[in-house]
N, C-alpha and C positions, 0 to 999 in steps of 0.2 A: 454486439461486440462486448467484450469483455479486457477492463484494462488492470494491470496488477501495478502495482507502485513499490518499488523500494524504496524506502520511506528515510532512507539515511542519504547523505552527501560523501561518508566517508570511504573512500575506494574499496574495491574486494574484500568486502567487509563480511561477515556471515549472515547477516541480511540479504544482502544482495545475492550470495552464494544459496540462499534459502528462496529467496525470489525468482532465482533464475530455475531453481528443482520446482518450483510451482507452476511458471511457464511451459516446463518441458512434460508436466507431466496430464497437465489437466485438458488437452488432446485425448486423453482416452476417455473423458466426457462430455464431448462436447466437440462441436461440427461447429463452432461459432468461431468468428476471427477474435484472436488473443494477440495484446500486447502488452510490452513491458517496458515501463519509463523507470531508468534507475535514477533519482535525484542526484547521485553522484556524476552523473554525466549531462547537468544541468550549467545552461549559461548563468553563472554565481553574477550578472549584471541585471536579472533579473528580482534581486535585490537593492531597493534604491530609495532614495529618501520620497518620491512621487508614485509609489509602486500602489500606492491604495485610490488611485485616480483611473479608469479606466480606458483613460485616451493616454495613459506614459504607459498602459502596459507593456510589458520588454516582448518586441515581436514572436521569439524564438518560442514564450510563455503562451505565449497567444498559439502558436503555430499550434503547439501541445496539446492548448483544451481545446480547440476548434480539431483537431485529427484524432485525438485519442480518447479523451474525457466529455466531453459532451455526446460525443456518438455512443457510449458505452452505454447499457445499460444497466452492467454490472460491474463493481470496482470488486479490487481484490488488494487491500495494505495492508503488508508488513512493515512492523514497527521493531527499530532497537527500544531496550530499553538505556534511557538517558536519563539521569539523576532523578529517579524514579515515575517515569511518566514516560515523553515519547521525544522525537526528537525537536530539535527547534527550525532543523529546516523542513519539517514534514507539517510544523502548526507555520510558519510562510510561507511553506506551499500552497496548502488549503488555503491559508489569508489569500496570497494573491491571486487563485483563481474565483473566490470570491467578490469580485470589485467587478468582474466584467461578465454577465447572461449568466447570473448565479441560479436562477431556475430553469434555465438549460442544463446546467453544472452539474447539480445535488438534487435537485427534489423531484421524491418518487424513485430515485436508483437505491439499487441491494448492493450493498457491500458487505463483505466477508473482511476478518481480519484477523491477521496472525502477529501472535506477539515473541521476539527473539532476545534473548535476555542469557549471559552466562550464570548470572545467579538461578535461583531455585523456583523465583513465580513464573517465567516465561513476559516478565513485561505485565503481567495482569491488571496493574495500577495504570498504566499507559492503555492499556486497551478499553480499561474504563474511563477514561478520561476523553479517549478518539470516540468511543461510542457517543458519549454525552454530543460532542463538540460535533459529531456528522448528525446525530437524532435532531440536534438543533438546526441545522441545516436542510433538513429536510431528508433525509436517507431511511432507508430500511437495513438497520444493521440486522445481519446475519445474528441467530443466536448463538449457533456451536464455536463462540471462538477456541482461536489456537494457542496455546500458549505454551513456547518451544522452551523452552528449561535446560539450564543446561547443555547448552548449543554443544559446546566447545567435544563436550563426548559420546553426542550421536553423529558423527565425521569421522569416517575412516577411508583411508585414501582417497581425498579429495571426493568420497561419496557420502549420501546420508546414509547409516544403518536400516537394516530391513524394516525394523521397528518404527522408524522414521517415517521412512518410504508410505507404510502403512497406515499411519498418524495423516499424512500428507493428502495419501488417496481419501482415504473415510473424508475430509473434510469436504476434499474440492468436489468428490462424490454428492455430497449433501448442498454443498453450494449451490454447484449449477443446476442443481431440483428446485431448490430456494426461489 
């Protein structure tokens, strides 16, 4: 199984709109069940002053890593960039699924990761930071990250540009070999 994260809280965001063209496209490599947890569509309860005890964890959090994150054995996060790094509910996400079968969670799995930024690095700083923060976790990051630059004008009518598209394939191509 293979799970992708949209790694922001903030609704139809071009993350998520980048996450969801990752979903749709990486079917053409791969026969393995794919899913897609957009943290914007996350119970905001599972932020709480006990949330680092692994008996308060908020069920719905729980439901998540037991269905989609521990069965995986590949992750797939997109990150915005947020005041130069990644976002803050994507570092309380990882925290909280870290507190409950953390080497069920993270060690030994390959993640890939894309970074989504309107400025010109693509998130680069952010993706070095998610690297460090999953290597320490135990993960195998993926080498070829992504780093989307420039969001805002490879989107033309509500699609990514062919150049994109192309960008998109090469990656998820090499991933799922990874």
């Amino acid at each position: 199984m293979i799970t992708i994260i949209s790694g922001t809280n903030r609704p139809n965001s071009r993350t998520e709109f980048a996450a969801q063209y990752v979903f749709d496209l990486i079917g053409k490599f791969t026969d393995e069940e794919v899913n897609l947890i957009k943290l914007s569509e996350l119970d905001s309860g599972f932020v709480h002053s006990n949330m680092y005890s692994a008996d308060a964890q908020h069920p719905a959090l729980s439901e998540i890593q037991d269905k989609y994150i521990i069965p995986a054995h590949k992750w797939i996060m997109l990150s915005p960039e947020y005041n130069g790094s990644y976002s803050g509910i994507g570092k309380v996400f990882v925290d909280a699924l870290s507190v409950r079968k953390y080497g069920e969670t993270f060690r030994g799995k390959k993640l890939g990761l894309i970074g989504v930024a309107s400025g010109r690095s693509g998130n680069l700083r952010g993706l070095d930071h998610l690297t460090t923060a999953f290597n320490y976790l135990g993960m195998i990051v993926y080498p070829n990250r992504l780093p989307i630059s420039q969001i805002e004008t490879l989107i033309e009518d509500d699609k990514f540009k062919e150049s994109m598209i192309e960008e998109l394939n090469s990656f998820l191509e090499g991933f799922v070999k990874f």
